[in-house]
Every structure is written in C-alpha cells, then in structure tokens.
N, C-alpha and C positions, 0 to 999 in steps of 0.2 A: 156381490159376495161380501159378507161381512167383513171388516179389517181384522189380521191378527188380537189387537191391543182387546177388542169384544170378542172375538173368541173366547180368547184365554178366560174371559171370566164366568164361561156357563156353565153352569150346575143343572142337570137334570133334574136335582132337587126344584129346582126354581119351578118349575112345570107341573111336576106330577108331586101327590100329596107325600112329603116326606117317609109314612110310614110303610109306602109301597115301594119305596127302592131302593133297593140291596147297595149296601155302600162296603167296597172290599178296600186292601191296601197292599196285595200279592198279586202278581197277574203276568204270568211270563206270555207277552205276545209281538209279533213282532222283532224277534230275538232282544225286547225291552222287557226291563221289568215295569210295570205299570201299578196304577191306585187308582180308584174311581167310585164308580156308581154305574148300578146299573138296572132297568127293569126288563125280566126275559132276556133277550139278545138285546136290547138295546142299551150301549155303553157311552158313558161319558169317560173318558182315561186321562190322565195324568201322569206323566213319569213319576214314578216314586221321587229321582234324584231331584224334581222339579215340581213338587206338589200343590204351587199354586195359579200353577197355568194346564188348563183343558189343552190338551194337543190335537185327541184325535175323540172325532163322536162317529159313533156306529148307529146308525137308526133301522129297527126292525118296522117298516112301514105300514105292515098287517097286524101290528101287536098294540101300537099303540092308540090310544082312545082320538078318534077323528079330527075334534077339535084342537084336541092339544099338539097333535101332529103337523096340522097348520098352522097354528102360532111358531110353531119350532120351523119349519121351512120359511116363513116371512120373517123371523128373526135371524136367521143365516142367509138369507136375502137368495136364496137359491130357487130358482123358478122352475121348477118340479114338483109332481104332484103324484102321489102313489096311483097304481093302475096306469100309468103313461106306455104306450109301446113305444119302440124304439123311431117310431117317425118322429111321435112327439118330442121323446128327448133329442134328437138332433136337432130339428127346429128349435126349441130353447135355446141350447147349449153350442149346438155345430156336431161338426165329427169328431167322433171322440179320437183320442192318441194311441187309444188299443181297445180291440176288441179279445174278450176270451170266451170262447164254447166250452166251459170246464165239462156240464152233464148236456145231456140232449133238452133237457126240458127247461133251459134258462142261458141266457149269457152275461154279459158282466161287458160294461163300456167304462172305461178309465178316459179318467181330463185331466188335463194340467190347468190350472187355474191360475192366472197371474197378478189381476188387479181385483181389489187394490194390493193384496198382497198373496206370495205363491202357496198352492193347497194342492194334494191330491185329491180329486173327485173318483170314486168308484159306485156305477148302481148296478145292482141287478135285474134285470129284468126276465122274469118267468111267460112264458108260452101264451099261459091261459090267465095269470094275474096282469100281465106288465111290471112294471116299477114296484119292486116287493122291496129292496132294501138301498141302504148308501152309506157311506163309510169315506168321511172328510177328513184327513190328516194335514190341522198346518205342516208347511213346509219349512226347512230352512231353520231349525229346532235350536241353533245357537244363538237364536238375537228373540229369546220371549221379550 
C-alpha cells in the first residue's frame, strides 16, 4: 500500500488527459465538504478545509480506460484487479473486517489497512462482473 505522504499528492489529472475530468470544489459527501476531480463516478476528493492533500480516491473500475486503471492500482500498490471474485480478493488481501449485502446482486468487503500507514479499503463486488468498484480513504485525517 502506498504511504500517506504519495497519497496525498495524486491528481487523477495525472492519468487521464486533463480535458476529460470534470474538476469541482463543492461536494457534500461523507458529512464533509470536499473539492476534487473527477471522471464519471470516479473521484479524486480533497477536503475543501485541506485542498492540498487527496484524502480519499473512489475508482469506478468498468469506467475507466484498462491501461490506465492498472497503472492506477500499481501506483496505490494495491493488488486487485477488476473482475476479481471474492476468493480472489481474500487471497490478496485476507478476510475482510466487514462484509455488506447492501442489493442481491453485489456485496461490498471493507479492510482496514495499516502499513505502511492506516486507510479504509472498500470493493465492490458484483455477481456476474466481480470487483466493479473501490473506494480508499486515508485514515487518521489530522496528521496530512
């Protein structure tokens, strides 16, 4: 897993060609107000009150262009790969700290991530895709 200190400094811009992603600076989510970037569902967020640290990246995994979706998973150093069922992400990762069945047709496995430093891990995974989405929020938001 990547260290906070790289974290903080990703820009989805970095990735995909600037003029494709939507860059806002209003975003109540989270009961935060947030600023980012973002292409489709997939978000880069920043606190507003904290504008130069990425906190939390949201990756829509069927949205984004293939290549550049694997550069983005080897750059966050996280060993998942869209389409994964839930054997595969255990084996990666372990058992996750919660499982949720929100709809019938996908569930959602939460990690706590601790080295090098603490993150929430959440994926989704769908029935008939597997591993459709993730959603990594450093943790511990008082020491950027």
């Amino acid at each position: 897993m990547l260290a906070h200190k790289q974290f903080f400094t990703l820009r989805l811009s970095d990735y995909l060609a600037p003029e494709t992603v939507e860059v806002f600076d209003s975003w109540r989510f989270m009961g935060r107000e947030w600023m980012g970037e973002a292409f489709g569902a997939t978000e880069f967020l920043r606190l507003r009150s904290r504008p130069e640290y990425t906190l939390l990246i949201n990756l829509d995994l069927q949205e984004l262009p293939a290549l550049k979706m694997k550069e983005l998973l080897q750059r966050l150093e996280l060993a998942v790969s869209p389409g994964m069922d839930e054997r595969e992400v255990v084996a990666a990762l372990g058992v996750p700290t919660k499982q949720h069945d929100f709809l019938p047709d996908r569930q959602t496995l939460d990690y706590q991530l601790f080295q090098p430093d603490p993150y929430h891990l959440s994926l989704t995974l769908r029935k008939q895709k597997g591993l459709t989405n993730l959603l990594l929020l450093a943790e511990d938001l008082s020491k950027p």
